[in-house]
N, C-alpha and C positions, 0 to 999 in steps of 0.2 A: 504494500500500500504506500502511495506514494505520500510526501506529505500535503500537498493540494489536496487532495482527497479525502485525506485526517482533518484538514481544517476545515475543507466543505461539508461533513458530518458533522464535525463539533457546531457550527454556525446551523446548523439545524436541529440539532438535536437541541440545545439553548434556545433557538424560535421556539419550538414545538414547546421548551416547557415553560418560555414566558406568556407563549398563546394559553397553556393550559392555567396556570398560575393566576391571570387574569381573567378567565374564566370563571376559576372554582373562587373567586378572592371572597365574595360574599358568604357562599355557603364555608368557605373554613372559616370565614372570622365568629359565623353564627356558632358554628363549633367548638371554636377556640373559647366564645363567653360561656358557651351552656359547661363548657367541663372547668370553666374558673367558677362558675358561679355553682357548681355540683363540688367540686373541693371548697370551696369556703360554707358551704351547708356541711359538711362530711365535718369539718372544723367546729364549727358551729354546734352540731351533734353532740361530737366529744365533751364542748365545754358542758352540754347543755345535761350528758348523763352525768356528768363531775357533780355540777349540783343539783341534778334531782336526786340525783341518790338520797342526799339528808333528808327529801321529800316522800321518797317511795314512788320517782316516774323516773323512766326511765325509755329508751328508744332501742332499737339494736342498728348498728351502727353499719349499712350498705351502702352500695352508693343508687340503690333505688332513692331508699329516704334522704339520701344524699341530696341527688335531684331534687325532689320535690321541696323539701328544707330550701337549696338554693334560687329557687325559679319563685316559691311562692313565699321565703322568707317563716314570717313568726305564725302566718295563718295556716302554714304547709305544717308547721310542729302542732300545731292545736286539731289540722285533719288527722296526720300521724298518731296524736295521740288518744279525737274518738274512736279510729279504728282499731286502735292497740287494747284500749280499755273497756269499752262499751261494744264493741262488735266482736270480737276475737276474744 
């Protein structure tokens, strides 16, 4: 392989993933928030069985309830936990 040929690949294959890059930019940034904002629920959790414990509530700690914690905040811990205590 000549190197004209290494360089004319390489200048495509770079097109090919800044076409793609721009493509997906939206759909990975929505990804990129939903798994910060699923980790800082998962965070959030932890602190949150720390002190219910002194309470007697408590959550188990996935990243189901991760999500939901993250997305819908303090009202996603209050659905979490009618389903945990009154349905389940």
């Amino acid at each position: 392989m000549t190197i004209i040929a290494a360089l004319i690949m390489l200048a495509v294959t770079l097109g090919f993933l800044w076409l793609l890059f721009k493509l997906l930019k939206r759909p990975l940034m929505w990804l990129i928030k939903f798994l910060l904002h699923a980790l800082l629920g998962y965070i959030f959790l932890f602190v949150f069985n720390f002190i219910g414990a002194w309470f007697g509530l408590g959550l188990s700690l996935n990243w189901f309830n991760a999500a939901v914690v993250g997305v819908c905040g303090v009202p996603g811990v209050i659905i979490l936990l009618i389903l945990e205590y009154l349905i389940l």
